[in-house]
Each structure stands twice: as C-alpha cells, then as structure tokens.
C-alpha positions as CSV (number, residue, x, y, z in Angstrom):
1,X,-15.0,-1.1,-43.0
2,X,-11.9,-3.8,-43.0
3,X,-10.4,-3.3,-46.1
4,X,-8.6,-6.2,-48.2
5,X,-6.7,-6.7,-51.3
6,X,-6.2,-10.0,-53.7
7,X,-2.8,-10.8,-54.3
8,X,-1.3,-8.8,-57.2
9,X,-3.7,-6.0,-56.7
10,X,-0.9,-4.2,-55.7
11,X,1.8,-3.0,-58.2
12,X,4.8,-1.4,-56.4
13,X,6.0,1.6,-59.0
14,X,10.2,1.1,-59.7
15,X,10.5,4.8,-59.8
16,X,14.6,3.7,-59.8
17,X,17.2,4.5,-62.3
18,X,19.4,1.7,-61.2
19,X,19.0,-2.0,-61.9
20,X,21.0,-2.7,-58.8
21,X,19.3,-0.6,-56.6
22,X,16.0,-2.7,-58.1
23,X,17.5,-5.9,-57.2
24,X,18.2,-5.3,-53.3
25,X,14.3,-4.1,-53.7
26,X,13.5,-7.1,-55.3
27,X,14.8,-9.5,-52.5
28,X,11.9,-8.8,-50.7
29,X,9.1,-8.2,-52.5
30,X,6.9,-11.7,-53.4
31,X,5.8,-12.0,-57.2
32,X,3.1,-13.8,-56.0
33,X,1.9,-11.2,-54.3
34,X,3.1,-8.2,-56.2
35,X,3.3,-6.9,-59.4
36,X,5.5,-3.9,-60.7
37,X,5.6,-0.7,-62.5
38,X,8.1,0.0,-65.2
39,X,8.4,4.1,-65.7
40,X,9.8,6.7,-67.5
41,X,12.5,7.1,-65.5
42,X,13.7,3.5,-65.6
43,X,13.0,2.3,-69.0
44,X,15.3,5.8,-70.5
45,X,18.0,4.4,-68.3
46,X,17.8,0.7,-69.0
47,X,15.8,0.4,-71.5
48,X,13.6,-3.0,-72.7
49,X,16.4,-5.2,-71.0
50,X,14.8,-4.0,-67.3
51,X,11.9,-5.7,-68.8
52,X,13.5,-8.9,-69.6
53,X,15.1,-9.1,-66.3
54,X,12.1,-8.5,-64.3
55,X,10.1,-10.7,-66.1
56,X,12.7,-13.4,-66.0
57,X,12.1,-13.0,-62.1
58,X,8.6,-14.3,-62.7
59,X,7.0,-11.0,-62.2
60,X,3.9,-9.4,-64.5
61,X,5.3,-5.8,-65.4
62,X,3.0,-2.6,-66.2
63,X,4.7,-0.4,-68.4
64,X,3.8,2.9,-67.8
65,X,5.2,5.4,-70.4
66,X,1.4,7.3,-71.1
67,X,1.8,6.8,-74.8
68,X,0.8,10.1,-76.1
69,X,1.3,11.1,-79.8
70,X,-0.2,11.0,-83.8
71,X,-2.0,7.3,-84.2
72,X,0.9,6.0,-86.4
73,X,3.4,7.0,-83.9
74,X,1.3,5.2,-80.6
75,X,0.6,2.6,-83.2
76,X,3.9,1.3,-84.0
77,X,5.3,2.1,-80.6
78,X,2.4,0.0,-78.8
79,X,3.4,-2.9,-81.4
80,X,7.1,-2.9,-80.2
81,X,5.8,-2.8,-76.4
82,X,3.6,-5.8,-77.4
83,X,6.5,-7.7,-78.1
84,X,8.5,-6.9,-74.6
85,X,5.8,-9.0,-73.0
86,X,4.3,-7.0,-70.6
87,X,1.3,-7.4,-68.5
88,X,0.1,-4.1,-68.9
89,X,0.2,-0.8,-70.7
90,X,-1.3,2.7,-71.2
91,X,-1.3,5.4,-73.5
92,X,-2.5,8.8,-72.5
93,X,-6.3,9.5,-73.7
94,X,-6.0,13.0,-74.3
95,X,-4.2,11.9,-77.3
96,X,-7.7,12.2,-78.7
97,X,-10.5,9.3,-80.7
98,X,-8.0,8.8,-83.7
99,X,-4.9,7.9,-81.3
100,X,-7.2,5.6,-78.8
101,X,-8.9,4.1,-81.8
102,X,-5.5,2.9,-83.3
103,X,-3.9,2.1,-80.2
104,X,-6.6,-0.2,-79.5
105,X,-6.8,-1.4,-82.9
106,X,-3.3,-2.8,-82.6
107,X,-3.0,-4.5,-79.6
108,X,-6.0,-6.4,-81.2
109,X,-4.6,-7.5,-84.3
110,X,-1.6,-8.7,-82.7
111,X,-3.9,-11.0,-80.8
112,X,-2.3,-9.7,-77.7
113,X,-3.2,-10.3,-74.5
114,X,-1.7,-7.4,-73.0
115,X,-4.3,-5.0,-71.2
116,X,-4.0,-1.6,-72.8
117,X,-5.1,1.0,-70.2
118,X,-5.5,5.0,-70.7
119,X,-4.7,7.9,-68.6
120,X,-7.3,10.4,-67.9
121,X,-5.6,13.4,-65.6
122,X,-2.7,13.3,-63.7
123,X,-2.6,13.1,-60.1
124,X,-0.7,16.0,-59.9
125,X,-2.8,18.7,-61.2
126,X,-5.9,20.0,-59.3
127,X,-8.9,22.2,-59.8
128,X,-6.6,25.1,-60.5
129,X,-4.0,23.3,-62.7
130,X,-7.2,22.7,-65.3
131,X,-8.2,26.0,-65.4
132,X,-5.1,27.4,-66.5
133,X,-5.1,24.8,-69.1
134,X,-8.3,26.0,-70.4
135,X,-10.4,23.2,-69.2
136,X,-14.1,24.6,-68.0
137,X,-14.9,21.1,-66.3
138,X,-13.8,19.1,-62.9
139,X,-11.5,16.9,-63.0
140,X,-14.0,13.9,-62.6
141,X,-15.8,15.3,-65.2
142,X,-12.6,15.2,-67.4
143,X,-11.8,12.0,-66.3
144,X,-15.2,10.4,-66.5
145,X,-15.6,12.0,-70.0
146,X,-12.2,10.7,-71.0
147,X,-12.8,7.0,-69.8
148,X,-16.3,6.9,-72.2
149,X,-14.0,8.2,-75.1
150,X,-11.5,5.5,-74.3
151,X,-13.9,2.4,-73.8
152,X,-15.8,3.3,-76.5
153,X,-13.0,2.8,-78.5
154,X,-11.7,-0.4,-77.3
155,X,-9.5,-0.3,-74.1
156,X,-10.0,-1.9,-71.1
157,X,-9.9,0.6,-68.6
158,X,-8.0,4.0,-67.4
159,X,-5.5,5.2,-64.8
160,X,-7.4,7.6,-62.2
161,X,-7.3,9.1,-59.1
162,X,-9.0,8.4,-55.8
163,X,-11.3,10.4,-56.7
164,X,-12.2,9.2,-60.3
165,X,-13.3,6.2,-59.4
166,X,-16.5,5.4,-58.0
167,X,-18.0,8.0,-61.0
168,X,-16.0,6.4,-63.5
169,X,-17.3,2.7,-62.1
170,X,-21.1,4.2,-62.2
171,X,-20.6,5.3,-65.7
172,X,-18.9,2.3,-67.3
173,X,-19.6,-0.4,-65.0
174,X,-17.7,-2.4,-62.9
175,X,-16.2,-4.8,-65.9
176,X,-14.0,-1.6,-66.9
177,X,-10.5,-1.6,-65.3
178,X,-9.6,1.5,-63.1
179,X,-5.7,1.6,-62.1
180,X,-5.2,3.8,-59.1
181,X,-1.5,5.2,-59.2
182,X,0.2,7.5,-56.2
183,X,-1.6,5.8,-53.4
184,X,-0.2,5.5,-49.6
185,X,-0.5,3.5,-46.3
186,X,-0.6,6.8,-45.1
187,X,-1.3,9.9,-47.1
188,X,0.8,13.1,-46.6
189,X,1.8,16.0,-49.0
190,X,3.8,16.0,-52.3
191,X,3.3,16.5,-55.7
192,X,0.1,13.9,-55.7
193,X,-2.7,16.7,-55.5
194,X,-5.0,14.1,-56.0
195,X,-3.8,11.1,-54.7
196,X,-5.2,9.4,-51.5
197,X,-4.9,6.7,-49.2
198,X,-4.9,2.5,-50.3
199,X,-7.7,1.9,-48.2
200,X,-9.7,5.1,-50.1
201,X,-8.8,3.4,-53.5
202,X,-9.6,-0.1,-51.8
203,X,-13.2,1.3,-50.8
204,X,-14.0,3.2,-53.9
205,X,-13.7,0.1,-55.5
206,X,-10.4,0.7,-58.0
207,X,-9.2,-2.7,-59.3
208,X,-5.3,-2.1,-58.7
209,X,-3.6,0.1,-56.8
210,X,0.1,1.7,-57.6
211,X,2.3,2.7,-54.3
212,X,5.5,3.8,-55.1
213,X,8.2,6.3,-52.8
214,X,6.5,5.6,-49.8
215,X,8.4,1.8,-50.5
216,X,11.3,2.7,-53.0
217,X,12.3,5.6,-50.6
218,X,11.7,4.2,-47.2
219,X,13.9,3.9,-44.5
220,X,12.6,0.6,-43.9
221,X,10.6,-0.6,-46.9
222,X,10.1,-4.3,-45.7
223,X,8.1,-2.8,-42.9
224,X,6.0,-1.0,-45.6
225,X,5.6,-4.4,-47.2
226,X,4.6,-6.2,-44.9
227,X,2.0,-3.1,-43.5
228,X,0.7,-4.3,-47.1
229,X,1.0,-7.9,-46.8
230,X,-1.4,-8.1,-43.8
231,X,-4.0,-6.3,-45.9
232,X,-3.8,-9.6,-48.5
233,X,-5.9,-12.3,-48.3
C-alpha cells in the first residue's frame, strides 16, 4: 500500500531549547508544508515570545504542554494559550470529566478557533508501566475509554499512539481528530514504547503525525525532509 500525506499533516516537534538553533532548522523546513510543535522544553526556555516568532514566520504552531490540573487552573491557563494564537492545543484527559468539561467550555466561549486536543497515554509507557500504576486495562482500552470521556465533553480529538488509533477511529468515528506523536521514517528503540513508523500512523488512518529527533537531531535533517516531502502530494 503507497502511503501519502496532505501538506501540513506533518508537524515536526521543536524539542530545542534554543531559538537559534530553531532558526537554522527553520531555513529549511516549508510552512506550506509543515506545521510545528511547541513543547515543554522550549516554551520554559523562551516562553510565549517562541510563539510569536514562529507564527510571524507564517507557520500554524501546536502547543503541546498536556494541560493537566483542577478545572480552574486548565481553565484560566487554556484562556491565556487562546490568546497566543496557536493552531492547536491539548490538555491531558486523565485530568478527569470536571477538568475536560471546563477546558472545553472555555475555548468555546472565547469563540476560538483553536482545536483543543487531549492526551490519552503516553508513548512511553507500556503494558507493564500501567500495571504498576494500578491500571487493570490495556492501553487501548485506556486510551479508547479516555477519548469517549473527552469527546463527550467537547474536544475535538486526542493524542495517541500507533496503536490507538484504528480502535479509537471505530469507536468515535472518523470526524474525531487523532494526533499521532513520536513517529519515524524508520522506527528504532528509545524511550517511545509505543511509538511506530509514519507509514503505520499513515495506514491506521491518524489525521496528523508528530516526528521529532529523528529531524531535530539528525546528522542531516534536510535529507529527512525531503524523505518526507516525497511522501506529500
């Protein structure tokens, strides 16, 4: 099966601390093309101004910081991301009904546009990861469960794994955003337990797809670019 992406499918994670390291990045990716991913790890160095400098670059920013606290707290935070002007945004769902309920809440009565997206489990924790946690279901149980909670209280979709997906599509149709983070040209071993390949997350039918190190810390990353680019039609 040939596997193909749409233009801005892709959002290329800035898992930098530096603006300047950013910029060389930024010669060479196309916004038309691209989107990008604000983290934790930038946005406590830089803060909102790495927002207003991508964005005056013409690109659509997801800011990932996996909101997760008491409603008031996600409430007034979400309000304050709001007015950054990003594309996207996510709070984490196991935050609970209350915290999803309000986060959603606001966004809408700031007639926002951005799309507010939860996280159901991280990437990096396995099987074994949940149990010690005290969870007695699989993680695409968890995550499929978690996604209900969060679109039945008014967000648009989730951040999953590879291997979220196609259950999470089957339960909550295809309308409901699924955001795909950790994903590689070609998959090898780090702290991703659950991560997989572009063309998995391509097939499974995930609606963006979030490829960081493999670009930020390549030796050559306009080769991994362009391994991308040919995939765009």
């Amino acid at each position: 099966m040939t596997v193909k992406l749409k233009p801005k499918q892709t959002i290329i994670a800035l898992d930098i601390s530096s603006l300047e390291e950013i910029k060389r990045l930024l010669a060479i990716i196309d916004k038309d093309l691209f989107r990008l991913k604000v983290g934790k790890q930038l946005f406590t160095s830089q803060g909102p101004k790495a927002i207003d400098e991508l964005r005056s670059l013409g690109f659509d920013i997801f800011l990932d910081l996996k909101l997760h606290d008491i409603p008031n707290t996600v409430s007034k935070s979400l309000a304050n991301i709001c007015n950054l002007g990003v594309w996207m945004s996510n709070i984490h769902l196991l935050g609970g009904q209350e915290m999803v309920e309000e986060a959603s809440s606001t966004v809408k009565k700031l007639n926002s546009d951005m799309i507010l997206v939860g996280v159901t489990i991280l990437t990096s924790l396995n099987e074994n990861n949940l149990v010690q946690l005290g969870f007695n279901s699989s993680a695409e149980e968890i995550a499929v469960n978690l996604a209900k909670l969060g679109k039945q209280n008014g967000i648009d979709g989730v951040v999953c794994s590879t291997e979220d997906i196609s259950g999470i599509k089957a339960s909550l149709g295809g309308d409901f955003l699924t955001v795909t983070p950790g994903v590689r040209m070609l998959q090898d071993n780090d702290d991703q337990k659950r991560a997989g390949s572009i063309y998995d997350a391509i097939q499974f039918g995930t609606d963006f797809v979030v490829v960081g190190r493999e670009i930020t810390q390549a030796k050559n990353p306009e080769g991994v670019l362009k391994k991308i680019e040919s995939l765009i039609v």
